[in-house]
LUMVOZA-122995 format. One record per residue (C-alpha): x, y, z. Coordinates in pm, whole numbers, plus 50000, padded with zeros to 5 digits. Example, Ala and Ser with C-alpha at 12.3 -4.5 7.8 and 13.67 -1.06 7.14 Angstrom:
512304955050780 513674989450714 
END
This chain:
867950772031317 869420759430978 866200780030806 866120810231069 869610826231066 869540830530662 866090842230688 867060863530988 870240876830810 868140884430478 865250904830710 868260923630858 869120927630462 866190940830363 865290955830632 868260979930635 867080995830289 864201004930452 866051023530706 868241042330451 864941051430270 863711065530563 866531081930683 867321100130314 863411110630362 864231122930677 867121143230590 865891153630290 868131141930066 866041128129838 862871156029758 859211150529820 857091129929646 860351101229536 858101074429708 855691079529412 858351080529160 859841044929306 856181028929311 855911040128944 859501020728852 858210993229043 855290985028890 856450995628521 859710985028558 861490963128793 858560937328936 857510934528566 860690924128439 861240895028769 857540882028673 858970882528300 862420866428376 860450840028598 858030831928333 860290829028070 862490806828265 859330784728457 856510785328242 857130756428012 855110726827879 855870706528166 855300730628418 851260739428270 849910715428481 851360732128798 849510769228742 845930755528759 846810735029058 848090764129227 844960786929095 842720763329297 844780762529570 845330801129604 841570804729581 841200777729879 843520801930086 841240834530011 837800815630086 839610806530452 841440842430512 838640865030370 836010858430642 838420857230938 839720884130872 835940904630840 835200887631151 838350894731312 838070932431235 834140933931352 836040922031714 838240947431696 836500980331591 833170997831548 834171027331356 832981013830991 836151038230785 838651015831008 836990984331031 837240984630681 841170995130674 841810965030931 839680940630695 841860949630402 844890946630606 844150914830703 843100900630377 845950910730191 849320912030334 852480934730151 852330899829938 853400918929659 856840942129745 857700924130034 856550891129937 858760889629627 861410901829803 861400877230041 860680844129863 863030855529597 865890854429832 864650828430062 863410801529851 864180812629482 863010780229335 859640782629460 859120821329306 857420814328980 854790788929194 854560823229426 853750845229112 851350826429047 849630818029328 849860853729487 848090858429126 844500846629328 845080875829544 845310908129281 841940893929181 839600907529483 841630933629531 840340950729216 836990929329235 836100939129604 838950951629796 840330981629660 836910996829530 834590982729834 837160990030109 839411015530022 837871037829804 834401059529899 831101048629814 830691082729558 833891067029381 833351028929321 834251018429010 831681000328752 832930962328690 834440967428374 836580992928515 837320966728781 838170939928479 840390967828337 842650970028612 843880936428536 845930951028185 848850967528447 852430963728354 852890929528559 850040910828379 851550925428057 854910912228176 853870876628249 851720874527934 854530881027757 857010857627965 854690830027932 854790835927571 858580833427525 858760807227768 856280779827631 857260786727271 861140782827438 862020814627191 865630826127247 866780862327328 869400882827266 871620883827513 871370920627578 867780919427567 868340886427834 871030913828014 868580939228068 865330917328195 868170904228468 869270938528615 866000950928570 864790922428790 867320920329043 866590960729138 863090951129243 863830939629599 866190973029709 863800995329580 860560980529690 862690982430055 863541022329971 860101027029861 858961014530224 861231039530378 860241069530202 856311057030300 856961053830650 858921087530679 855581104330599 854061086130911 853601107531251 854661080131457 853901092631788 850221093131658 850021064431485 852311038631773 849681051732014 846711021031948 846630995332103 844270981931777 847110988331567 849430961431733 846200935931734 845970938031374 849960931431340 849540907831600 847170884731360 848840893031055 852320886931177 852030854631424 848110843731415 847390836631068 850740817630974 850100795331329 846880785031194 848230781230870 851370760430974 849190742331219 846520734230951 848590722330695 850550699930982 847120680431031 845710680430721 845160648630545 845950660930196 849080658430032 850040692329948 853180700929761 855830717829980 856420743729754 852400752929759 852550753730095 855720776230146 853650800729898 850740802430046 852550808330463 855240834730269 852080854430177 849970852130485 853170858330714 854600891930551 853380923030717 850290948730647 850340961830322 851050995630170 847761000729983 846221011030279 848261043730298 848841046529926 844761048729806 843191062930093 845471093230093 844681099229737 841451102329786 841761126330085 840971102730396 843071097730692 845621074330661 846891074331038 845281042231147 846881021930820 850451042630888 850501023531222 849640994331105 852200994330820 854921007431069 854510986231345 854350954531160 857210959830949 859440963631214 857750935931413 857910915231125 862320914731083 862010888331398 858350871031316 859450865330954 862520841531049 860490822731330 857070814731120 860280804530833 861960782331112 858700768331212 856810761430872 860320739430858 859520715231131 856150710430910 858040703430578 
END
């Protein structure tokens, strides 16, 4: 209980900027089409300056021999979640537009927004090993799962264009922290100042930006399949009990801290990308608005008990 009250208290946290998002969407307070301005401060602004603060601060000469470790670690994690989840999804559906929605659901949790959010405030000293191991996870998503999953056949995008996707403002970010951090080159303080506030908006606004997402969402519709809660069943409770269970019995000694990064990211619930793409591309996004609904909310309690049990294992 020591670990699930906190984590419980900080879910309750975070989860109550999602429900001021949603209610300003509702009301109209804020106009159409914020969610989109948010997403762009988020991944220009705020989530590059926390990977740059956490660089600068983690990635030093001692710590090098930590990021491959991690690399090959992450990497274990995909080759394991990856084919459950395609045969977990071929249970669940026929329809080949969804099945493919569910898979990328499955594979990739809201790792990202949620994720950072989470281990930031939960177990701060293990965020720059989370960076970096949630860093094996952007990689198929632009290799395979954004432009095989998400995005029609007609539009798939040639593998340099893939490779390209990896220059975005958080690779910049940590490029550059890594950079300032090995060399150990000081800052101003006002330049110090404005990495720190920049970082410390990410988590409220990633929580808003969820709000205003799931305001768009017909609910009625989309709380209507029963497929929808399966999906945030496994996500939510399935995965991290074979992960917790798995790294209980394995004979390896595996750092704590590796293992608390790679249960934060399997634990946190579907992902936004599933809305987000889709819909600019002109498919339905109903199926993936239930999905993102329903385990969000499901995930304020799951969080804190996967946290309290992944604590009997440490």
């Amino acid at each position: 209980m020591d670990l699930f009250i906190p984590t419980l208290n900080q879910m309750v946290f975070l989860f109550a900027f999602i429900l001021i998002g949603y209610i300003l969407a509702k009301i109209k307070v804020v106009p159409h089409g914020s969610a989109g301005v948010l997403a762009k401060l988020e991944n220009w602004l705020f989530i590059p300056a926390l990977v740059m603060q956490t660089f600068i601060q983690n990635f030093t000469v001692s710590n090098l021999g930590v990021t491959w470790k991690l690399f090959v670690f992450g990497f274990a994690i995909d080759a394991v979640v990856i084919p459950l989840s395609i045969f977990c999804s071929r249970l669940i559906t026929k329809d080949s537009y969804i099945r493919k929605i569910y898979i990328y659901g499955l594979c990739f949790s809201n790792f990202a927004f949620m994720g950072n959010a989470v281990v930031n405030a939960i177990f701060p000293n293990v965020f720059y090993e989370y960076v970096v191991f949630t860093l094996t996870l952007w990689i198929p998503i632009y290799l395979w799962g954004v432009p095989a999953l998400l995005v029609s056949d007609g539009q798939k995008k040639s593998m340099g264009a893939r490779l390209r996707s990896f220059i975005n403002p958080m690779f910049i970010a940590m490029i550059i922290g890594m950079i300032i951090g090995i060399l150990n080159i000081p800052l101003p303080s006002s330049v110090s100042s404005v990495i720190s506030v920049s970082a410390s908006c990410m988590s409220p606004i990633a929580m808003l930006l969820t709000g205003f997402t799931v305001a768009e969402i017909d609910i009625k519709k989309t709380i209507s399949k029963l497929s929808v809660y399966m999906i945030s069943l496994i996500r939510l409770i399935v995965y991290p009990l074979i992960g917790i269970g798995l790294f209980a019995i394995i004979p390896f000694d595996i750092p704590d801290s590796y293992v608390i990064c790679a249960i934060c990211s399997i634990a946190m619930p579907l992902g936004l990308n599933t809305i987000v793409i889709p819909a600019a591309y002109g498919k339905d996004t109903s199926v993936a608005s239930g999905m993102a609904l329903v385990s969000h909310i499901f995930s304020v309690i799951t969080i804190p008990l996967v946290f309290m049990l992944l604590r009997v294992i440490l």
